[in-house]
C-alpha positions, -999 to 999 in steps of 0.1 A, spaced: 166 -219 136 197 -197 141 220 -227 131 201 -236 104 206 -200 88 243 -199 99 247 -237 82 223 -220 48 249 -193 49 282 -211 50 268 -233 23 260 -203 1 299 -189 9 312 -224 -1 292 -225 -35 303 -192 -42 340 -199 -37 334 -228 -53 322 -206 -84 346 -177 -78 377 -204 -82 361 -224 -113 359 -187 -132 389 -181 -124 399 -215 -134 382 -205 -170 406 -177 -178 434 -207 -182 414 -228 -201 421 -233 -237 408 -257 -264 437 -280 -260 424 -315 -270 401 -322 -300 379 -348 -294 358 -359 -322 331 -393 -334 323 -398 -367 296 -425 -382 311 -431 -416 285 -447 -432 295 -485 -444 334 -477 -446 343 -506 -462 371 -518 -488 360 -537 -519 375 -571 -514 352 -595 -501 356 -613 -469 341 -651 -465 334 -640 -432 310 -611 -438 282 -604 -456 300 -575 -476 297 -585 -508 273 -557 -522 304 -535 -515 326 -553 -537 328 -538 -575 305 -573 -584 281 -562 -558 250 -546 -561 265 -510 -551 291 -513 -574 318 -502 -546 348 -500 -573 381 -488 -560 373 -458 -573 346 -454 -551 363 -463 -520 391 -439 -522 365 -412 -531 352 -425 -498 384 -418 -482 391 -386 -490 355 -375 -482 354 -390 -450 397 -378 -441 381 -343 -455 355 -341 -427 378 -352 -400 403 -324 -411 382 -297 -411 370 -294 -376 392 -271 -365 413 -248 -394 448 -243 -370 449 -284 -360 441 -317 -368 415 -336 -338 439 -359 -308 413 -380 -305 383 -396 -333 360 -424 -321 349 -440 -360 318 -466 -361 306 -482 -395 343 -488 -405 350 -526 -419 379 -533 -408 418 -520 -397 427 -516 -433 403 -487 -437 413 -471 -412 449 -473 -420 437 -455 -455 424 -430 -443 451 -422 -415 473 -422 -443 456 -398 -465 465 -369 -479 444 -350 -452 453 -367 -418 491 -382 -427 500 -352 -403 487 -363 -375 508 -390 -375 477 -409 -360 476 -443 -343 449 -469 -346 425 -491 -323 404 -517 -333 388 -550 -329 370 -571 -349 334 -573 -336 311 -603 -339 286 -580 -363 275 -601 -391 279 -573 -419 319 -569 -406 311 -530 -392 333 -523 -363 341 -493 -340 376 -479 -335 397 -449 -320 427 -432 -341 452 -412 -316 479 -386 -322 504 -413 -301 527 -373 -299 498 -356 -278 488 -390 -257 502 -422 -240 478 -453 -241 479 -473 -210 454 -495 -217 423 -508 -240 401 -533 -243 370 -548 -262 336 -555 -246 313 -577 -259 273 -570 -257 251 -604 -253 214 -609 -247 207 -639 -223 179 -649 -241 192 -650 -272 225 -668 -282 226 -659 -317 225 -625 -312 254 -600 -324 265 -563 -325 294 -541 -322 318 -540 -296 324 -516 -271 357 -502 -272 378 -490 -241 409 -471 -242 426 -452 -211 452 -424 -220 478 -403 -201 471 -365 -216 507 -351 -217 499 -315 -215 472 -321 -191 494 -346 -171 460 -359 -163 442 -399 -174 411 -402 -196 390 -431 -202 371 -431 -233 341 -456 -246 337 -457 -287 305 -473 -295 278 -483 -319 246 -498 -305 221 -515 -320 196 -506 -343 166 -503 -346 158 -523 -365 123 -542 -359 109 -506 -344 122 -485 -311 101 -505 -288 110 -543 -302 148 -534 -302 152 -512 -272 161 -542 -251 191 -546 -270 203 -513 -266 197 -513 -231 219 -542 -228 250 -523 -244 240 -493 -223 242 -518 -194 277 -529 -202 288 -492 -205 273 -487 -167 288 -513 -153 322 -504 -166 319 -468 -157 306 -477 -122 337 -501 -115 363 -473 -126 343 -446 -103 343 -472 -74 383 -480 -77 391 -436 -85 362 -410 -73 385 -392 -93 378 -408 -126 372 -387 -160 349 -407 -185 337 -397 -217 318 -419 -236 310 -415 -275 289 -434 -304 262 -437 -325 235 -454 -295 207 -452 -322 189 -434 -293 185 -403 -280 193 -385 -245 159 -386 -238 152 -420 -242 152 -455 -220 188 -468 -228 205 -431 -223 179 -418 -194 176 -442 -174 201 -473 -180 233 -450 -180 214 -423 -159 223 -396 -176 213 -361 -171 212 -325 -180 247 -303 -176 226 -277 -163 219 -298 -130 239 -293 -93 271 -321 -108 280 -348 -92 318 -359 -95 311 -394 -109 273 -394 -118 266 -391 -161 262 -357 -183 246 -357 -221 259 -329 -232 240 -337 -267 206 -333 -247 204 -293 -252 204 -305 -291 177 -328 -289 158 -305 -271 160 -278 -296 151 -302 -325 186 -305 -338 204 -339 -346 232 -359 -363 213 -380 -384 177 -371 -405 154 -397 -402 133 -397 -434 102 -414 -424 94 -387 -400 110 -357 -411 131 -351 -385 165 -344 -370 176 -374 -345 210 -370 -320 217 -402 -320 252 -395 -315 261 -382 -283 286 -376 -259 282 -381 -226 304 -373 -196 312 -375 -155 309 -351 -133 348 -351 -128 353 -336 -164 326 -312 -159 340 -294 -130 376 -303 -126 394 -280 -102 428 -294 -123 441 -314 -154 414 -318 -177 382 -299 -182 354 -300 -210 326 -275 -213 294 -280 -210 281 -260 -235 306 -267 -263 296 -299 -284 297 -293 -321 276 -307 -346 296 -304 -378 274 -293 -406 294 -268 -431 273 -266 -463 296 -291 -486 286 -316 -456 249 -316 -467 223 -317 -492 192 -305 -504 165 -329 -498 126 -328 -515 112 -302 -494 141 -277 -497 160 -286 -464 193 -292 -458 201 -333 -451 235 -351 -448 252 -357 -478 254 -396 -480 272 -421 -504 243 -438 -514 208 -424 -519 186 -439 -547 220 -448 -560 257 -441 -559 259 -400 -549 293 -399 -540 286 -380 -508 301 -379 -472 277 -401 -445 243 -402 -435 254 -391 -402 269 -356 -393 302 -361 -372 302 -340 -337 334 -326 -320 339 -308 -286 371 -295 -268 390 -305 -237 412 -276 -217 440 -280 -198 436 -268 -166 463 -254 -138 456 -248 -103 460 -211 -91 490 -207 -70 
């Protein structure tokens, strides 16, 4: 009995050093890397491609996607992305619903983000509409070491085919510290929740298995992940495929934090879904334990996702609520997306000397 209470006691001295050095940690921590995702909403130029079935966004199309329309598009879409924060542009946007590298190449080269000086990732994805994920970079800020595209099968079905997931692994320079980063869009869900959630369990499965394998090789790993999942922290492919859980747990270096779960829970979300009247975050962020409570280099905090929803953002909907502000509604509207963009911070952190 005695050395049980000695051993409780020691372990209460050692969480409370633990504590004492992480708020003392928090007084050198400032909003140093911008890290944003954005679900543009059908992103695409107007020039058809054989391979895709884009032509209702060509001017011939049903939409009537003129070039007018498209750089309307652009400078919504550079305008949300620029906002974020009033004294920077974001390091760091994860982009899904985007057709293709030319795009994206517009809208780094808008009036809005030609400052940021931004490099692109992408890779053509198997998706039979042409929508793709990628990453744009301020290459001044960070060094890519690496990045890859994963693709998402079904074993019992051949034909099936979705968005990539996108990897990238960085060098922070004024962290002097590596991040790993996962961009993705899963699938829909189309069909209802319950006939499609196999296929975003597979993605979520791919995401797992690559964020297992880097934790195995560095128990020092930082991993954020970021996308549209179409699901929500709560559910099957989030919960209990990529395990993970609530910030406000005891943290394990490499298990998996939603930091979007606090939203869900208090009925706030990304994206309205009409049928039911409600507010779904389906587009999370979800990070390791590493990045939650690192005693050095980079550090994100747990309470401090964004959902980015200034008034020009949204609109009015039937019932006097406030909705996203799409392009298309019952026709053209020239809006934003159907999709509010979230954002969060990353510090820099020192070790006391």
């Amino acid at each position: 009995m005695i050395k049980h209470n000695i051993f409780k006691m020691l372990l209460i001295s050692a969480f409370a050093f633990i504590n004492c050095q992480i708020s003392a940690q928090s007084n050198l921590c400032n909003k140093n890397l911008l890290i944003a995702f954005y679900n543009t909403e059908n992103l695409f130029d107007t020039i058809h491609d054989q391979s895709k079935l884009d032509i209702e966004f060509t001017p011939d199309g049903n939409k009537k996607w003129t070039s007018e329309r498209y750089l309307t598009k652009i400078q919504n879409i550079s305008k949300v992305i620029s906002s974020y924060d009033s004294k920077k542009l974001p390091d760091i946007v994860g982009l899904c619903e985007i057709e293709n590298r030319k795009v994206v190449n517009d809208l780094i080269n808008s009036n809005n983000l030609k400052k940021g000086k931004y490099s692109i990732i992408h890779h053509e994805s198997p998706d039979i509409r042409g929508i793709d994920v990628a990453l744009i970079y301020k290459k001044t800020n960070l060094n890519l070491i690496s990045e890859k595209n994963y693709p998402v099968t079904l074993t019992n079905d051949a034909r099936f085919k979705t968005r990539d997931i996108l990897y990238a692994k960085f060098y922070v320079k004024g962290a002097k510290d590596t991040l790993h980063i996962f961009v993705n869009h899963w699938p829909s869900r189309l069909g209802g929740e319950e006939k499609s959630r196999n296929k975003r369990a597979a993605a979520a499965m791919v995401v797992k298995h690559l964020t297992d394998s880097l934790s195995k090789l560095n128990f020092k790993v930082k991993l954020l992940i970021m996308g549209d999942l179409n699901d929500e922290p709560l559910d099957f492919s989030v919960k209990e495929v990529l395990k993970a859980g609530r910030t406000d747990t005891l943290i394990n270096s490499n298990s998996l934090y939603d930091l979007c779960l606090k939203e869900q829970l208090n009925h706030e979300g990304s994206y309205y879904y009409w049928a039911e009247n409600k507010w779904n975050m389906i587009d999370n962020m979800i990070v390791n334990g590493n990045l939650l409570y690192a005693a050095n280099g980079l550090k994100i905090n747990k309470t401090q996702i964004i959902i980015f929803k200034p008034d020009w953002v949204l609109t009015a909907d039937k019932k006097g609520g406030n909705i996203p502000f799409k392009t298309y509604g019952k026709g053209y509207t020239g809006g934003f997306s159907d999709h509010l963009s979230i954002f969060t911070y990353l510090c820099f952190i020192s070790k006391n000397k």
